[in-house]
PDB file of N, CA, C, O and CB in Angstrom:
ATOM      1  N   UNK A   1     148.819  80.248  90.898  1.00  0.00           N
ATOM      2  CA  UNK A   1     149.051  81.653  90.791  1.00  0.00           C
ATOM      3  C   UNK A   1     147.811  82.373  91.309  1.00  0.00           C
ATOM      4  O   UNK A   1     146.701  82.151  90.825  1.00  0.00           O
ATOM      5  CB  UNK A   1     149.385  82.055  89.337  1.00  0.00           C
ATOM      6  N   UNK A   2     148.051  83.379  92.461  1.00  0.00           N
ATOM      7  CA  UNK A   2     147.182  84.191  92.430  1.00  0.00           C
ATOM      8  C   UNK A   2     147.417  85.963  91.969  1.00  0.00           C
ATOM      9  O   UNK A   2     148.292  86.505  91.294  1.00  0.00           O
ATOM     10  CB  UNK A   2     146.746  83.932  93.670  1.00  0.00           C
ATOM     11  N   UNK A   3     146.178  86.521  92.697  1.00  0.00           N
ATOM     12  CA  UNK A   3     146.214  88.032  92.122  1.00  0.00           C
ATOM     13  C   UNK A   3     145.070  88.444  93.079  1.00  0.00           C
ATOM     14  O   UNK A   3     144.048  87.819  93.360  1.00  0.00           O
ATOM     15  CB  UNK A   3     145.871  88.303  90.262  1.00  0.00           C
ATOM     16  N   UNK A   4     145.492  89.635  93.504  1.00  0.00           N
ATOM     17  CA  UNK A   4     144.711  90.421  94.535  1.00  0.00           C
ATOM     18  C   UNK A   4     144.675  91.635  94.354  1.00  0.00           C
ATOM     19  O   UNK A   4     145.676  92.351  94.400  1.00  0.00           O
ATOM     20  CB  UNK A   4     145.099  90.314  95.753  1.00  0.00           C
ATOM     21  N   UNK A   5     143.806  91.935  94.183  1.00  0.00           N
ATOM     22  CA  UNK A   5     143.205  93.576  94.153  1.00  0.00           C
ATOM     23  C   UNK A   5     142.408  93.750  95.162  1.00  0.00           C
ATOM     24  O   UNK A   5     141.499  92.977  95.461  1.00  0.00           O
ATOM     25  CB  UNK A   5     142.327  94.048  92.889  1.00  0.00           C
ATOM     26  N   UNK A   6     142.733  94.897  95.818  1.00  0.00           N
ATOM     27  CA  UNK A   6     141.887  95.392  97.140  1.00  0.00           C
ATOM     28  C   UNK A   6     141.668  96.972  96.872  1.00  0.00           C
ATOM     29  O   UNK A   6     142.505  97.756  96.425  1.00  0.00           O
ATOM     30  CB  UNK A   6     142.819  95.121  98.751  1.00  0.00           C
ATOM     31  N   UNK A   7     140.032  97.307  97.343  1.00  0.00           N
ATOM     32  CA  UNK A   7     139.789  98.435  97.619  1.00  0.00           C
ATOM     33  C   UNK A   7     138.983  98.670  98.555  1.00  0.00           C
ATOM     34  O   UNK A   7     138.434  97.659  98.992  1.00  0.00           O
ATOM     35  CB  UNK A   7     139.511  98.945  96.772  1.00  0.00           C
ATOM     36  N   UNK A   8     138.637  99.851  99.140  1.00  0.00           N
ATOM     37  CA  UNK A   8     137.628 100.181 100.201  1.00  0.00           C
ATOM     38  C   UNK A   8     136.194  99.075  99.421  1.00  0.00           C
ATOM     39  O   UNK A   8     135.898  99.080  98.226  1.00  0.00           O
ATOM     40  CB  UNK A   8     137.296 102.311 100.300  1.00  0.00           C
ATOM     41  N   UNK A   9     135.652  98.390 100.302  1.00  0.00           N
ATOM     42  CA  UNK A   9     134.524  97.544  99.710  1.00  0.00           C
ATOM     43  C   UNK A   9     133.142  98.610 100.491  1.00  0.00           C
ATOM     44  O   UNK A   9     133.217  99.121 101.608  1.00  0.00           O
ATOM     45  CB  UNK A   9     134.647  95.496 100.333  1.00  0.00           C
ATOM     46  N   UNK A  10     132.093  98.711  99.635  1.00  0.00           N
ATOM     47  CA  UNK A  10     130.345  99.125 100.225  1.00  0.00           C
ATOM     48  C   UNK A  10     130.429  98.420 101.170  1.00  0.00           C
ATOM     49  O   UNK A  10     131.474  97.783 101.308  1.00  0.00           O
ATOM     50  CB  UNK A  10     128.836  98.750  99.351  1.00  0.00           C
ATOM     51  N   UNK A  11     129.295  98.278 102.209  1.00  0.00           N
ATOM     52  CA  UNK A  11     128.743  97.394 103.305  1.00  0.00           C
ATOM     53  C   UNK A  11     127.988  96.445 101.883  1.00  0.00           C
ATOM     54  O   UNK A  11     128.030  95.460 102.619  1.00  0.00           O
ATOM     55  CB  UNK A  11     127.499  98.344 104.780  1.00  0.00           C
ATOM     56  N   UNK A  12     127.651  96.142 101.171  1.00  0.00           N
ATOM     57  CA  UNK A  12     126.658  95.637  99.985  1.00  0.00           C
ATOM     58  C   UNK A  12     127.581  94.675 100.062  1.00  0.00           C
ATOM     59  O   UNK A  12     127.398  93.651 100.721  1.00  0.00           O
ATOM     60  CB  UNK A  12     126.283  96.463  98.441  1.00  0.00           C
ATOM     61  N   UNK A  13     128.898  94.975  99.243  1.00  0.00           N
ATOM     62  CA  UNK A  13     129.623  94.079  98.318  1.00  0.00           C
ATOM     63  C   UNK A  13     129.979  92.954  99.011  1.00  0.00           C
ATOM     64  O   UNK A  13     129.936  92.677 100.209  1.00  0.00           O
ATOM     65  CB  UNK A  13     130.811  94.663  97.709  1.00  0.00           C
ATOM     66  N   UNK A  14     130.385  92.277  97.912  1.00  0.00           N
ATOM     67  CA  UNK A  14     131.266  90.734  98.116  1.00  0.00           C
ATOM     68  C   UNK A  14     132.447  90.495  97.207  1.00  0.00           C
ATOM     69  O   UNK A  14     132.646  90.877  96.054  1.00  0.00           O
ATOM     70  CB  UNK A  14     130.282  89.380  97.782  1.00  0.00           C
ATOM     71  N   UNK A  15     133.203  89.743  98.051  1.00  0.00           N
ATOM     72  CA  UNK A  15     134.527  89.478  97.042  1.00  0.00           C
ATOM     73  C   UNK A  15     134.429  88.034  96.840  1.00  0.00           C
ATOM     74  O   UNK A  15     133.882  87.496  97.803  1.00  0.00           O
ATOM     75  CB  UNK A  15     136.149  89.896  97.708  1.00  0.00           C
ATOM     76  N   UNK A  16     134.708  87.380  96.092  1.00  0.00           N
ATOM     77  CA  UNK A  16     134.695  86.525  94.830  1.00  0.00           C
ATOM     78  C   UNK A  16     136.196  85.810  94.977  1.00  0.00           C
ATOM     79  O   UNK A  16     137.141  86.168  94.273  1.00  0.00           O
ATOM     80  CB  UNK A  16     134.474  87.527  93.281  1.00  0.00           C
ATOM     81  N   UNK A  17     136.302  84.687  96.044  1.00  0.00           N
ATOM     82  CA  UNK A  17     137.626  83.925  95.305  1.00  0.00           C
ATOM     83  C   UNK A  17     137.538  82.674  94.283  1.00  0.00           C
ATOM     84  O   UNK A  17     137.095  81.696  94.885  1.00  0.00           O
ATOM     85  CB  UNK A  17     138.511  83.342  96.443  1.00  0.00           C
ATOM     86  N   UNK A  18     137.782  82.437  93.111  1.00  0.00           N
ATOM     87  CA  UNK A  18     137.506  81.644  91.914  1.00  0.00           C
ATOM     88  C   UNK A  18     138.839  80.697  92.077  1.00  0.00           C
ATOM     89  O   UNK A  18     139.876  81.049  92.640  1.00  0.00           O
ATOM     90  CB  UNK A  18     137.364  82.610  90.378  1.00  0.00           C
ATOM     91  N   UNK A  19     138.586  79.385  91.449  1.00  0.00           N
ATOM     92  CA  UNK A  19     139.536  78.706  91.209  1.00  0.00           C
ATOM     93  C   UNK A  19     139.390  78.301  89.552  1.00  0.00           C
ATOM     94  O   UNK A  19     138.210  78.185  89.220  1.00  0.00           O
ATOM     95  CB  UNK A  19     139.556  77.601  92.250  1.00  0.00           C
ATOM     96  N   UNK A  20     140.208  78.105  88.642  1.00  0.00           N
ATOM     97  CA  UNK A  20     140.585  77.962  87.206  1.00  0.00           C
ATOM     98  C   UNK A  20     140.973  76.653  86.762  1.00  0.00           C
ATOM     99  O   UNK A  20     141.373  76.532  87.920  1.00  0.00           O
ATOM    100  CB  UNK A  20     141.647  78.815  86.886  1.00  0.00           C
ATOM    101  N   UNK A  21     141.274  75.445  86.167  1.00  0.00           N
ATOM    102  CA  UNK A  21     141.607  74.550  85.489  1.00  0.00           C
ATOM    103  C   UNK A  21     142.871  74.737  85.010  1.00  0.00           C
ATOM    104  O   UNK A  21     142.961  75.153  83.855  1.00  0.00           O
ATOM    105  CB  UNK A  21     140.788  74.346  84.668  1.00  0.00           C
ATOM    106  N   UNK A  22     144.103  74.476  85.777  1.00  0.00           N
ATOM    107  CA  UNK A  22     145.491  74.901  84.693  1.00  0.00           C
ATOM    108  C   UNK A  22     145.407  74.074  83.542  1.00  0.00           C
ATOM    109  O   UNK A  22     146.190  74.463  82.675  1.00  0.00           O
ATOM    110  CB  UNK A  22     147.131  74.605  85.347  1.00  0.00           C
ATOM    111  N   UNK A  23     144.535  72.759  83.108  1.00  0.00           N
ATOM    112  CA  UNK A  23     144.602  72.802  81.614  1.00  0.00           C
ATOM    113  C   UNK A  23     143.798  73.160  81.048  1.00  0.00           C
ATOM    114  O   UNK A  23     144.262  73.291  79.915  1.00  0.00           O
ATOM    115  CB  UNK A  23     144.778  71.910  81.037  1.00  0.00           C
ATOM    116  N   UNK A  24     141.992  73.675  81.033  1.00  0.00           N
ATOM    117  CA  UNK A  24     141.475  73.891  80.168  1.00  0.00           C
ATOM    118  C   UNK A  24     140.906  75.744  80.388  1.00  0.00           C
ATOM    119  O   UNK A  24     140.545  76.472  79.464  1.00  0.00           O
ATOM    120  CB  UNK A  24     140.529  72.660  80.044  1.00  0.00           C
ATOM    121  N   UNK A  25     140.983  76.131  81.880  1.00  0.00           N
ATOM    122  CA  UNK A  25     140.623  77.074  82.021  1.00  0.00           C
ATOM    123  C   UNK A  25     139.004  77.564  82.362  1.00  0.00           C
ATOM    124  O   UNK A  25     138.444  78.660  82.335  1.00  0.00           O
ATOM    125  CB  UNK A  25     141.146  77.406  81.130  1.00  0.00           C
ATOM    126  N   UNK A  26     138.562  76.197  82.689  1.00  0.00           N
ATOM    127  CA  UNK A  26     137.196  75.628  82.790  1.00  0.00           C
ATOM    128  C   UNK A  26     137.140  76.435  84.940  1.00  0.00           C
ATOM    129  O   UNK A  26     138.107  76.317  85.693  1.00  0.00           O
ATOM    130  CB  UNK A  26     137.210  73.161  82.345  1.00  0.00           C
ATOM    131  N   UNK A  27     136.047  77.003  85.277  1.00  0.00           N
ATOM    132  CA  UNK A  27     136.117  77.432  86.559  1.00  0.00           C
ATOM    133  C   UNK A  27     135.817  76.388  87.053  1.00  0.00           C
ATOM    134  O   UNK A  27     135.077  75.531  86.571  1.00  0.00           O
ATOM    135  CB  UNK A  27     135.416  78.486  86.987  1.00  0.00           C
ATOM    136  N   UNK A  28     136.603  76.369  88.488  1.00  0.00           N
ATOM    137  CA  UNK A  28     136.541  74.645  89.206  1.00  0.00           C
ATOM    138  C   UNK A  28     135.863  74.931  90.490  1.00  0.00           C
ATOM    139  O   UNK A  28     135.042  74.103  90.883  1.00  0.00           O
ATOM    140  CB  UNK A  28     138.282  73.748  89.611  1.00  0.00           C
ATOM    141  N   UNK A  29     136.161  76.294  91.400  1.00  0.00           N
ATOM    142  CA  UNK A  29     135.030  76.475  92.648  1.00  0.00           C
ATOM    143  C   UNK A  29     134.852  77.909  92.452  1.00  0.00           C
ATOM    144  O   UNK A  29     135.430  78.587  91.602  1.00  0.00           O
ATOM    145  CB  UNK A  29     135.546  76.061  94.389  1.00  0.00           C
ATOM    146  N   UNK A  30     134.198  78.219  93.114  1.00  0.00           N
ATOM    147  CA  UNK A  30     133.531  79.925  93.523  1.00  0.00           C
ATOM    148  C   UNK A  30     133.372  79.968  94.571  1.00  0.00           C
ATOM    149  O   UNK A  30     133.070  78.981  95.241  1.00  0.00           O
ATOM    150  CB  UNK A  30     132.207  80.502  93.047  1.00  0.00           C
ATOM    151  N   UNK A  31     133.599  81.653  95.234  1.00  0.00           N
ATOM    152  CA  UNK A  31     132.902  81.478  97.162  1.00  0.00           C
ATOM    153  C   UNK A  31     132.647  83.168  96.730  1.00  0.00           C
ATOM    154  O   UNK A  31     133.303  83.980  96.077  1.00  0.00           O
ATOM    155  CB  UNK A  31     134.499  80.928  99.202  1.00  0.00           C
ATOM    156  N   UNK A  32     131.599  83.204  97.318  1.00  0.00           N
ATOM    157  CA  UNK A  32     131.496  84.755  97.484  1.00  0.00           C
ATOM    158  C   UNK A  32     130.809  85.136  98.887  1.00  0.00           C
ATOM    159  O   UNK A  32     129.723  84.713  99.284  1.00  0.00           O
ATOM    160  CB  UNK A  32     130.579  85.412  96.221  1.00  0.00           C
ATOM    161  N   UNK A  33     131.824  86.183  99.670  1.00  0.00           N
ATOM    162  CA  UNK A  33     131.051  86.437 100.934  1.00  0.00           C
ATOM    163  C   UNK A  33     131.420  88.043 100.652  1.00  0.00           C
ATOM    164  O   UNK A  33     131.957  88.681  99.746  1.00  0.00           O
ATOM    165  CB  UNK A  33     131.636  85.567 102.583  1.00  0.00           C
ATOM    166  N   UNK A  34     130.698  88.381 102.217  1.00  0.00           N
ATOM    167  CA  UNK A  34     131.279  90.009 102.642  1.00  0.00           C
ATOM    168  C   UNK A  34     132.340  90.196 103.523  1.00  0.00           C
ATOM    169  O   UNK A  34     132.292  90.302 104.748  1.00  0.00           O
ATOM    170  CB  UNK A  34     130.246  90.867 103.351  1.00  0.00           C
ATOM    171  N   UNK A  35     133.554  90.236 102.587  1.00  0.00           N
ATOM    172  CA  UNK A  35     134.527  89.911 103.716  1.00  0.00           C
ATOM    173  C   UNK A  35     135.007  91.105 104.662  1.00  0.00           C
ATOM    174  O   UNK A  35     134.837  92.255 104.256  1.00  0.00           O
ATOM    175  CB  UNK A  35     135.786  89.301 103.079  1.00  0.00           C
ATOM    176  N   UNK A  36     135.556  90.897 105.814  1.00  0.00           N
ATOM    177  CA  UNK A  36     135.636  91.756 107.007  1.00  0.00           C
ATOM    178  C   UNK A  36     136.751  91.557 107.444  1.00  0.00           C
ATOM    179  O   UNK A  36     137.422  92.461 107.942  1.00  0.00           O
ATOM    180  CB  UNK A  36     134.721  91.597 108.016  1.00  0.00           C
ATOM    181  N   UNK A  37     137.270  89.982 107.308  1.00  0.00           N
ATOM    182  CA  UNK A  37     138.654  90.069 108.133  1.00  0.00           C
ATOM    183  C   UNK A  37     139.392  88.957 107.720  1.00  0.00           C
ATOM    184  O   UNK A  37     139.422  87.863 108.283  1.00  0.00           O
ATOM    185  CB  UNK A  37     138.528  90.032 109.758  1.00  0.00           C
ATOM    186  N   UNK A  38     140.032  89.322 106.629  1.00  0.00           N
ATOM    187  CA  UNK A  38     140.780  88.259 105.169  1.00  0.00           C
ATOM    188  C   UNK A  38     141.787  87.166 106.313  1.00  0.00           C
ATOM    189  O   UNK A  38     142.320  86.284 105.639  1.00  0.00           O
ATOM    190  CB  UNK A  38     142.300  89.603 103.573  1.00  0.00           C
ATOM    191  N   UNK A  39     142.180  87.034 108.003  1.00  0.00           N
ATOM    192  CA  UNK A  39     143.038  86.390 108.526  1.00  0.00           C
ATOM    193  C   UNK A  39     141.929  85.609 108.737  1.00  0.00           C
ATOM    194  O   UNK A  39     141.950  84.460 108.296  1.00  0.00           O
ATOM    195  CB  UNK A  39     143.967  86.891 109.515  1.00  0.00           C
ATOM    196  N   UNK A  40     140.869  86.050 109.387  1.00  0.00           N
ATOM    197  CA  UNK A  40     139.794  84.440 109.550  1.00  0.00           C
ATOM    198  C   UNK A  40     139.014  83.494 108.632  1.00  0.00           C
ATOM    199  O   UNK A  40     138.861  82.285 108.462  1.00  0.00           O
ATOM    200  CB  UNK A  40     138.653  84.685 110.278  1.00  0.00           C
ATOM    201  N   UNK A  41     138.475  85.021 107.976  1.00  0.00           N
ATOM    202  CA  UNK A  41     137.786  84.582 106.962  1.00  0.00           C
ATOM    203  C   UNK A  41     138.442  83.419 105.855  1.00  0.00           C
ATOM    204  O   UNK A  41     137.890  82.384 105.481  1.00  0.00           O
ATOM    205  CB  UNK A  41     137.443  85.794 106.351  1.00  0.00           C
ATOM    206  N   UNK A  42     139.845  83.958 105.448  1.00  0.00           N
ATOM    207  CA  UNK A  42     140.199  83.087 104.002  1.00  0.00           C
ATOM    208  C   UNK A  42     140.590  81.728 104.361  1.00  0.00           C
ATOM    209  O   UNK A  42     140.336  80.782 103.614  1.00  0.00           O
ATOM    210  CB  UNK A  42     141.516  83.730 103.069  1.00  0.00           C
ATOM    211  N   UNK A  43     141.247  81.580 105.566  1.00  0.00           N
ATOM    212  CA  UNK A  43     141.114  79.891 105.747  1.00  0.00           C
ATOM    213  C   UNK A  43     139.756  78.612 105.692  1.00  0.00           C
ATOM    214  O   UNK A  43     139.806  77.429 105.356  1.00  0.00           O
ATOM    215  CB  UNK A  43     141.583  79.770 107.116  1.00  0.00           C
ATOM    216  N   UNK A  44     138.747  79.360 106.117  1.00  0.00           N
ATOM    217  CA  UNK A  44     137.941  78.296 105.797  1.00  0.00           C
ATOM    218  C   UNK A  44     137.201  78.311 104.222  1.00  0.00           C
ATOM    219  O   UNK A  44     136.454  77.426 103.802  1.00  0.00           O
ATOM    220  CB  UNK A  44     136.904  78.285 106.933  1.00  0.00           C
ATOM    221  N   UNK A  45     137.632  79.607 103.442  1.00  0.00           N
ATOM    222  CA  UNK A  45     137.516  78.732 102.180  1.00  0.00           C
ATOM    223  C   UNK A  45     138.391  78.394 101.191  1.00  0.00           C
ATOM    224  O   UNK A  45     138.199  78.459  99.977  1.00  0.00           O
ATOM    225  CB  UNK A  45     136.720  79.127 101.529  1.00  0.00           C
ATOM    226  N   UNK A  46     139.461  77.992 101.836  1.00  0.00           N
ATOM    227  CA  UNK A  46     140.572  77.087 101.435  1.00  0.00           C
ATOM    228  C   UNK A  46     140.579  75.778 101.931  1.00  0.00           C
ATOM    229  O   UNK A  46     141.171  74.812 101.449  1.00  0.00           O
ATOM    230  CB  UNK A  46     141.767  77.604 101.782  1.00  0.00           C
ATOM    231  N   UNK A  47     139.861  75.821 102.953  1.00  0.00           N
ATOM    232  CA  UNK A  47     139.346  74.557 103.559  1.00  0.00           C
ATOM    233  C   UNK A  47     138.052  74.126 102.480  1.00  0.00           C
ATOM    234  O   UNK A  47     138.180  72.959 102.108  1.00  0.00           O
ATOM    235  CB  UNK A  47     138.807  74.854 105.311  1.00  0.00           C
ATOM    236  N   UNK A  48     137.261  74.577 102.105  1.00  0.00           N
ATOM    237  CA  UNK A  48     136.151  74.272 101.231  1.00  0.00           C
ATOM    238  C   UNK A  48     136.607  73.686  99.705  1.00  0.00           C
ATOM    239  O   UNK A  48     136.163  72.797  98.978  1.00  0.00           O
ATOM    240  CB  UNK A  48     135.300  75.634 101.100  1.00  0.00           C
ATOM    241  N   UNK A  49     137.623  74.562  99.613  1.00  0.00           N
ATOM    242  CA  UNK A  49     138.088  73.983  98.016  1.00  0.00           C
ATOM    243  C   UNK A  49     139.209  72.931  97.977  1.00  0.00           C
ATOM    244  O   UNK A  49     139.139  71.961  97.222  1.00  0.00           O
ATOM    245  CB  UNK A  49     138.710  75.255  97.037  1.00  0.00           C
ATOM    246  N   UNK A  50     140.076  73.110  98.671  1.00  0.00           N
ATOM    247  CA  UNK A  50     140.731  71.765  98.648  1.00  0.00           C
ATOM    248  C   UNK A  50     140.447  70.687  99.718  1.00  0.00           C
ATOM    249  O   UNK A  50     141.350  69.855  99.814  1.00  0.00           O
ATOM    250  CB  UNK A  50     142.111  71.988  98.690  1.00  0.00           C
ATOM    251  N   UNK A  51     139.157  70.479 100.728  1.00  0.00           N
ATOM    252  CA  UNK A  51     138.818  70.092 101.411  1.00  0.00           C
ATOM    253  C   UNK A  51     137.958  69.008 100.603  1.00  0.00           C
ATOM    254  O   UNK A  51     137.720  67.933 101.152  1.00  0.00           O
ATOM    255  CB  UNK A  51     138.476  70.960 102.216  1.00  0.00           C
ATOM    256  N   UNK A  52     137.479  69.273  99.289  1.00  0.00           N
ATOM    257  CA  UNK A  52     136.317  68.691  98.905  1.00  0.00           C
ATOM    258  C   UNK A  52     136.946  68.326  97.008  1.00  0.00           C
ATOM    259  O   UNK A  52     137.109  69.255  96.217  1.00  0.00           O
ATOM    260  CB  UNK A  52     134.755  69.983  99.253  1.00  0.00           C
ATOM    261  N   UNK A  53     137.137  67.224  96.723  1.00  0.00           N
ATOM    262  CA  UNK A  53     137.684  66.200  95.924  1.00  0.00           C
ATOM    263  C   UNK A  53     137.057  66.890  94.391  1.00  0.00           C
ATOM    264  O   UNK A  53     137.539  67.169  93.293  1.00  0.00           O
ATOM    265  CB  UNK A  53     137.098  64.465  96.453  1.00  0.00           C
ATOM    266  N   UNK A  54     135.809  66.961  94.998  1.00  0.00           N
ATOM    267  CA  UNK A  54     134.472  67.610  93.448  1.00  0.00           C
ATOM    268  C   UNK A  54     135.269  68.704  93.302  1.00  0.00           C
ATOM    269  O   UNK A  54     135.780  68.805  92.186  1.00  0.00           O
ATOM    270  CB  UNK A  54     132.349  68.222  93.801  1.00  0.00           C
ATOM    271  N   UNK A  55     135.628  69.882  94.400  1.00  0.00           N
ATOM    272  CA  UNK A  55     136.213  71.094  93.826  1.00  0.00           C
ATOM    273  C   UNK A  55     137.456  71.014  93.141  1.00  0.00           C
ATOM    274  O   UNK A  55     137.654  71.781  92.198  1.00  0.00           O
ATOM    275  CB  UNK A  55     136.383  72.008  94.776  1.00  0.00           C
ATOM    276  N   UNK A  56     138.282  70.227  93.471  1.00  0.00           N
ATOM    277  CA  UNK A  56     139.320  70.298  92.571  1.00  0.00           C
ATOM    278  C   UNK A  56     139.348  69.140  91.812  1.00  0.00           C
ATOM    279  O   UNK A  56     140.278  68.347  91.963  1.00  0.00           O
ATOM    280  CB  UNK A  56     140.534  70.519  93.171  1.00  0.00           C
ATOM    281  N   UNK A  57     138.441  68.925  91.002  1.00  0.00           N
ATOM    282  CA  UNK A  57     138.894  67.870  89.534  1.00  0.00           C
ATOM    283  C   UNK A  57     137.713  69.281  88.650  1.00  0.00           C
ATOM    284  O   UNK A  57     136.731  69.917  89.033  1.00  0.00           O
ATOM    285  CB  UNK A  57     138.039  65.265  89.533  1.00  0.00           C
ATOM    286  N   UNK A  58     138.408  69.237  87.530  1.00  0.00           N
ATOM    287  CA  UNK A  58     137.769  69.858  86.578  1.00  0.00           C
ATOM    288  C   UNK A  58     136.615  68.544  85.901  1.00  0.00           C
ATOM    289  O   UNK A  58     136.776  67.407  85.458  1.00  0.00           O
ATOM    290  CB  UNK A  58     139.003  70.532  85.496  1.00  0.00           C
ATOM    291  N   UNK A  59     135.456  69.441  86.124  1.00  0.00           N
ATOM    292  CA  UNK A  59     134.469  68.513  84.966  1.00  0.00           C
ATOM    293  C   UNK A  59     134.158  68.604  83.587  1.00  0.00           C
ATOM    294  O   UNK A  59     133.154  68.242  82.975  1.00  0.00           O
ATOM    295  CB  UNK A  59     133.269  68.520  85.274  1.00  0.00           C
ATOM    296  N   UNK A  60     135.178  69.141  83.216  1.00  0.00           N
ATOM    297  CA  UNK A  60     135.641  69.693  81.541  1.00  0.00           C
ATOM    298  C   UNK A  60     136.068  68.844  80.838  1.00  0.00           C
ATOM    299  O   UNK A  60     135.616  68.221  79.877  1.00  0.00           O
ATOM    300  CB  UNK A  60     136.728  70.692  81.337  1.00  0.00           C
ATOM    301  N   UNK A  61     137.596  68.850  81.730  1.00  0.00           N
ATOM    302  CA  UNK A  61     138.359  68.059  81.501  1.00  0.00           C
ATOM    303  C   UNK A  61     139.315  66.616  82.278  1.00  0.00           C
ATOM    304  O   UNK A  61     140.077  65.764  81.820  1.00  0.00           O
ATOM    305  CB  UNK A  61     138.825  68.862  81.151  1.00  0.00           C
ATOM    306  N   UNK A  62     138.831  66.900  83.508  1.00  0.00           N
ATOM    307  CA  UNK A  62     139.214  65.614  84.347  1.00  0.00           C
ATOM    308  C   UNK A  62     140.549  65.564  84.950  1.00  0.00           C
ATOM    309  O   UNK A  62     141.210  64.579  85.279  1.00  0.00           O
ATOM    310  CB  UNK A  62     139.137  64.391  83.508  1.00  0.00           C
ATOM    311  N   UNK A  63     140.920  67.274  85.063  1.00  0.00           N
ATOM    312  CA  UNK A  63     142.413  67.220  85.395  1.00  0.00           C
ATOM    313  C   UNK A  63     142.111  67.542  86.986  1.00  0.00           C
ATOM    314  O   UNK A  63     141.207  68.235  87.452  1.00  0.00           O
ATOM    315  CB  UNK A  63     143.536  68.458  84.454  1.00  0.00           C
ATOM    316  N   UNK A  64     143.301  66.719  87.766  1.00  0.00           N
ATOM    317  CA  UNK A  64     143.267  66.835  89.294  1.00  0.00           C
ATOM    318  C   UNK A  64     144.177  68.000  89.662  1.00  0.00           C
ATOM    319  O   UNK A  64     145.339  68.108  89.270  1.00  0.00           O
ATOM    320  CB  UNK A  64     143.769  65.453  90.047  1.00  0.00           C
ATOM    321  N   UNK A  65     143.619  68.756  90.354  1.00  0.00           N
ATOM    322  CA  UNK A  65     145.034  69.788  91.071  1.00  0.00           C
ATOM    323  C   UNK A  65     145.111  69.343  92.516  1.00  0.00           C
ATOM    324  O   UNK A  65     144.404  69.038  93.477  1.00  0.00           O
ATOM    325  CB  UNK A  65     144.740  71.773  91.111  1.00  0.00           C
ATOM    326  N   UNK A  66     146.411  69.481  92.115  1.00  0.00           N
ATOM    327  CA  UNK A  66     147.199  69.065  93.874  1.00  0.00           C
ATOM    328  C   UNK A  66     147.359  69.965  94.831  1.00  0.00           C
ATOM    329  O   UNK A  66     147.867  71.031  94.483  1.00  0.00           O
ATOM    330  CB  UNK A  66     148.715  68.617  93.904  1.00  0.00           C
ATOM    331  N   UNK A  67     147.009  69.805  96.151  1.00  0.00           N
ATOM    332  CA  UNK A  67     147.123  71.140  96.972  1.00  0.00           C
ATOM    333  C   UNK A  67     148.957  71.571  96.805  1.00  0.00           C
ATOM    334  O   UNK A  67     149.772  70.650  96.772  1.00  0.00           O
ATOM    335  CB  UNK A  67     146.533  70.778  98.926  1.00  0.00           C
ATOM    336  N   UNK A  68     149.287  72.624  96.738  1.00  0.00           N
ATOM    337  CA  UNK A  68     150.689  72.753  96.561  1.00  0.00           C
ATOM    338  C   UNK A  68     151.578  72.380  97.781  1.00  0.00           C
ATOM    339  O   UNK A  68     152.803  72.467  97.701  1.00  0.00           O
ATOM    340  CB  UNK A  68     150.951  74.117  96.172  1.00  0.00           C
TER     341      UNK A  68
END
Protein backbone atom coordinates (compact mmCIF):
# COMPACT_ATOMS: atom_id res chain seq x y z
CA UNK A 1 0.00 0.00 0.00
CA UNK A 2 1.02 3.31 -0.80
CA UNK A 3 0.05 7.10 -0.16
CA UNK A 4 1.11 10.26 -1.82
CA UNK A 5 0.85 13.64 -0.90
CA UNK A 6 2.20 16.30 -3.15
CA UNK A 7 2.79 19.96 -2.80
CA UNK A 8 4.73 22.83 -4.35
CA UNK A 9 8.28 21.62 -2.67
CA UNK A 10 11.24 24.81 -1.54
CA UNK A 11 14.40 24.40 -3.74
CA UNK A 12 15.72 23.11 0.14
CA UNK A 13 13.36 20.24 0.53
CA UNK A 14 13.38 16.54 0.10
CA UNK A 15 10.84 13.92 -0.17
CA UNK A 16 11.21 10.83 1.82
CA UNK A 17 10.07 7.38 0.26
CA UNK A 18 9.97 4.82 3.45
CA UNK A 19 9.32 1.24 3.33
CA UNK A 20 7.36 -0.50 6.61
CA UNK A 21 7.39 -4.27 7.82
CA UNK A 22 3.74 -5.65 7.04
CA UNK A 23 4.30 -7.68 10.24
CA UNK A 24 5.91 -5.68 12.78
CA UNK A 25 5.89 -2.17 11.38
CA UNK A 26 9.63 -1.96 12.01
CA UNK A 27 11.07 0.71 8.95
CA UNK A 28 12.86 -1.54 6.36
CA UNK A 29 14.53 1.28 3.76
CA UNK A 30 14.58 5.14 3.52
CA UNK A 31 15.71 7.39 0.40
CA UNK A 32 15.56 10.96 0.63
CA UNK A 33 16.42 13.21 -2.39
CA UNK A 34 15.28 16.62 -4.07
CA UNK A 35 13.00 15.40 -6.32
CA UNK A 36 12.44 17.15 -9.80
CA UNK A 37 11.07 14.60 -11.99
CA UNK A 38 9.05 11.63 -10.08
CA UNK A 39 9.17 9.59 -14.04
CA UNK A 40 13.07 9.31 -13.71
CA UNK A 41 13.76 9.82 -10.55
CA UNK A 42 11.37 7.02 -8.75
CA UNK A 43 12.61 4.06 -10.69
CA UNK A 44 15.95 3.91 -9.49
CA UNK A 45 14.84 3.88 -6.00
CA UNK A 46 12.76 1.04 -6.49
CA UNK A 47 15.62 -0.39 -7.96
CA UNK A 48 17.58 0.25 -4.57
CA UNK A 49 14.97 -1.31 -2.36
CA UNK A 50 13.96 -4.27 -3.95
CA UNK A 51 17.25 -4.55 -5.74
CA UNK A 52 19.05 -5.22 -2.46
CA UNK A 53 17.94 -8.50 -0.22
CA UNK A 54 19.12 -6.34 3.30
CA UNK A 55 16.30 -3.85 2.25
CA UNK A 56 13.63 -6.02 2.21
CA UNK A 57 13.97 -8.53 5.18
CA UNK A 58 12.99 -6.77 8.33
CA UNK A 59 15.75 -6.92 11.11
CA UNK A 60 13.06 -6.89 13.80
CA UNK A 61 11.50 -9.46 12.79
CA UNK A 62 12.86 -11.54 9.85
CA UNK A 63 9.87 -11.21 7.64
CA UNK A 64 10.71 -11.26 3.71
CA UNK A 65 8.58 -9.02 1.37
CA UNK A 66 8.09 -10.09 -2.05
CA UNK A 67 8.34 -7.68 -4.88
CA UNK A 68 4.54 -7.73 -5.90
Amino acid sequence: MGLVIERRRLPAEQDTFLWVCDGCGSELYRESFHLTDIVQQLPPVFEHYWGNPAHTTCRKCGRKHAKP
